[in-house]
C-alpha positions in Angstrom: 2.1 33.6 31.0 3.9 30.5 28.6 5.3 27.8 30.5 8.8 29.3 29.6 8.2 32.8 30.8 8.8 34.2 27.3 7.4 34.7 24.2 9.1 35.5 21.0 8.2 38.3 18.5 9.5 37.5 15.1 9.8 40.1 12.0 9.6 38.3 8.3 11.0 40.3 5.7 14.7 39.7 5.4 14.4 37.8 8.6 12.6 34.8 8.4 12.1 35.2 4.4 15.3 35.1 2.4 14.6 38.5 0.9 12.1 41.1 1.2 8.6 40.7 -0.7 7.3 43.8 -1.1 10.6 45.0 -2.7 10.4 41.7 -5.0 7.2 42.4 -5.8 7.7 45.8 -7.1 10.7 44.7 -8.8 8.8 42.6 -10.9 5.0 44.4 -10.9 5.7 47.6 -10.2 4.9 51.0 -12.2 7.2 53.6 -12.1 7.3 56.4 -8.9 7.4 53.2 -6.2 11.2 54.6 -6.0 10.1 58.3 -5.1 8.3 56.8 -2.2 11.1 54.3 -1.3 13.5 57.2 -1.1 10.7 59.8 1.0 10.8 57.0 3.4 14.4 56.2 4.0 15.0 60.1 4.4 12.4 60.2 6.5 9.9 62.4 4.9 7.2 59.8 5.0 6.5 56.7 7.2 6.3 53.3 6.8 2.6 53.0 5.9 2.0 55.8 4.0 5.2 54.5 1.5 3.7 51.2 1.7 0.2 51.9 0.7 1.6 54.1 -2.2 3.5 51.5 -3.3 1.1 48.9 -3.0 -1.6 51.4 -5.2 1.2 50.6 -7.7 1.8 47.4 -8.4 -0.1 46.0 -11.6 -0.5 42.0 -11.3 -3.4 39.6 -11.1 -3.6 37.4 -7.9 -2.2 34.5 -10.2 0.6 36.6 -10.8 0.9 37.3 -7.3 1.0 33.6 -6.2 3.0 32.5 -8.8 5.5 35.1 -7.5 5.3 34.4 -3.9 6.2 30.3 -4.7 9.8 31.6 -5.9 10.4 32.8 -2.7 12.0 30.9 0.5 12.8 31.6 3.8 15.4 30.2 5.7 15.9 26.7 6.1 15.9 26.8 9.9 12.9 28.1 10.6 10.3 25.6 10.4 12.7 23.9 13.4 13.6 26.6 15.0 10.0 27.1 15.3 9.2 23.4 16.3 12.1 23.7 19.1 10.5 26.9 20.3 7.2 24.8 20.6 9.0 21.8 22.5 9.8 24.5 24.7 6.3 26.2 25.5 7.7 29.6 24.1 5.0 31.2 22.2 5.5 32.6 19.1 4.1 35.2 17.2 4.8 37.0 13.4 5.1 40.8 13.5 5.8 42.6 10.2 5.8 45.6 8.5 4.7 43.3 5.5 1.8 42.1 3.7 -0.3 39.5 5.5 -1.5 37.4 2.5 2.2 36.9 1.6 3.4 35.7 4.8 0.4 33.3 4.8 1.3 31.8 1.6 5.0 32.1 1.5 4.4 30.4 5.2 1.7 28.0 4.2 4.3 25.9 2.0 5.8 25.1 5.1 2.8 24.6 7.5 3.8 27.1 9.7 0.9 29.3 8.1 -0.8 28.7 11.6 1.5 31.1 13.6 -0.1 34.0 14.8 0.3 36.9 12.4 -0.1 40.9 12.7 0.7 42.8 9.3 -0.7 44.9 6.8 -3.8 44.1 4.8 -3.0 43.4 1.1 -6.8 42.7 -0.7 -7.5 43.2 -4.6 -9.0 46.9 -5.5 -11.0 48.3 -9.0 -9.9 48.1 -11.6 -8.7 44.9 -12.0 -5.1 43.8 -11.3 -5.2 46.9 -8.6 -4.5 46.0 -5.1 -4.2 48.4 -1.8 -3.3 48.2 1.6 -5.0 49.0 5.2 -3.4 48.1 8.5 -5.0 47.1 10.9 -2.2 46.9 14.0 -0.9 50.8 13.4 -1.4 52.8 16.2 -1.7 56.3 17.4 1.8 58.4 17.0 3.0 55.6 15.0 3.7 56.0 11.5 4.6 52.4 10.9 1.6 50.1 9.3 2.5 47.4 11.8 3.1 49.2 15.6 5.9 46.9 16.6 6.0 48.4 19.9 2.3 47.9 20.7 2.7 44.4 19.6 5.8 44.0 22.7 3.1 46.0 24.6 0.7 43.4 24.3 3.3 40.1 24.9 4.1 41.6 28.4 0.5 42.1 29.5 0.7 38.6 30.8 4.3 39.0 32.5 6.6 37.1 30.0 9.5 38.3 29.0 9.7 38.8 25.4 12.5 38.1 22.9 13.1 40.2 19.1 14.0 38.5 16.2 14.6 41.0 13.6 16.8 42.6 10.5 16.3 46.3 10.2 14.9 49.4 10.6 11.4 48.3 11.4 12.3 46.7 14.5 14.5 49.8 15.7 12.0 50.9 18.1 10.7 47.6 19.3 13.9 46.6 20.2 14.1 49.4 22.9 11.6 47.6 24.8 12.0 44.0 24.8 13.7 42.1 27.4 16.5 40.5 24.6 16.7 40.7 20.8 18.4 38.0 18.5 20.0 40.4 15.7 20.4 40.5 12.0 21.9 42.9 9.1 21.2 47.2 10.6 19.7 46.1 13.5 23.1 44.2 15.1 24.5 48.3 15.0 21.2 49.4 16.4 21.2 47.1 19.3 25.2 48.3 19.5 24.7 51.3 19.8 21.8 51.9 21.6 23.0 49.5 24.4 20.1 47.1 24.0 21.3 43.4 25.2 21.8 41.3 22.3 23.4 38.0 20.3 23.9 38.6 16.4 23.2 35.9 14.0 23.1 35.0 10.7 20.0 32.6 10.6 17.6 30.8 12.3 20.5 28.2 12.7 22.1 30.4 15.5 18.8 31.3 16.9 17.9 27.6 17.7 21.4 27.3 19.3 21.0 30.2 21.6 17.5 29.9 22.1 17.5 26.9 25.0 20.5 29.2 26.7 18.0 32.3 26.8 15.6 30.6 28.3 17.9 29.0 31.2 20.0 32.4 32.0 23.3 31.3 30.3 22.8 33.7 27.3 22.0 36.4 28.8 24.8 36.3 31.9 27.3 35.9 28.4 26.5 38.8 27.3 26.5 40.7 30.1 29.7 39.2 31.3 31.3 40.8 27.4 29.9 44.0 27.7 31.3 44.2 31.4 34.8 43.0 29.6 34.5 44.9 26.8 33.8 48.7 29.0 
């Protein structure tokens, strides 16, 4: 178990980057019917993966293209110390996205944080040239996400630590259900609502590295319940 007795489990897309790759990237190199696929998945015909790696057989740029891309995007500014802070305080930390790996590691890299520990999906070049396509190597069984979120929170609790979410959306839906506290952004503030899952929203990684030393010494957590006891 960390020295803290948690460990945190961040999502990147729209939560630690300022917007989401993939949908940048098809903005900008994507051939037409990456839309169909976007719309299958939000209704729910299709999962995660199997819209991702159709959208991925799409996009039409060299890996020159793709870095020169990836250096015009940014995540937010608090990060690299809200991940230093979270280090100072022996909470581990690890990267789980529904994203593409070789993104995160460059976008990532810029700021030397490409060292955290990272599970995503595959992105590597395919034939013909400026091809690309996608495999994903933490899905699991019942799971039609190409990043299993919840076997990820499986895998932090093997050791006993309690484990925080960081996350924006609709990815991180079912992983929030089963962590022990979840710092919330954008859809997944209503989620967390709703569903009754304890909670603090924020807007960046400026309120995270506020409430993170109160999480970790009980304060946070005994606010929130004391609102929710107020609040019923």
């Amino acid at each position: 178990m960390s020295p803290s007795g948690w460990t945190i489990l961040c999502d990147f897309d729209g939560t630690v980057s300022v917007e989401d790759v993939i949908d940048s990237l098809l903005d900008r190199f994507g051939r037409p019917g990456w839309e169909v696929l976007e719309q299958d998945w939000r209704a729910g015909r299709i999962g995660s993966r199997e819209c991702m790696a159709g959208q991925v057989d799409l996009l039409q740029m060299t890996r020159a293209e793709l870095d020169e891309h990836l250096r015009e995007l940014w995540i937010d500014h608090a990060f690299p110390g809200f991940v230093a802070k979270a280090r100072e305080l022996g909470v581990p930390i690890r990267i789980v996205s529904d994203g593409l790996d070789y993104a995160i590691h460059q976008i990532l890299g810029r700021y030397g944080l490409d060292d955290l520990p990272l599970a995503a999906n595959h992105l590597a070049p395919a034939e013909p040239p400026k091809q690309w396509q996608l495999t994903s190597p933490f899905q699991a069984d019942g799971c039609r996400s190409g990043t299993c979120k919840c076997a990820c929170v499986a895998q932090a609790r093997q050791g006993g630590a309690k484990t925080l979410l960081i996350g924006d959306g609709a990815s991180d839906f079912c992983a929030a259900d089963r962590v022990d506290f979840v710092f919330a952004k954008h859809r997944l503030i209503e989620h967390c609502r709703a569903a009754g899952i304890p909670y603090m929203p924020i807007t960046g990684f400026e309120d995270a590295l506020e409430y993170l030393p109160r999480l970790l010494d009980g304060s946070l957590v005994h606010h929130v319940r004391y609102h929710e006891a107020a609040a019923a």
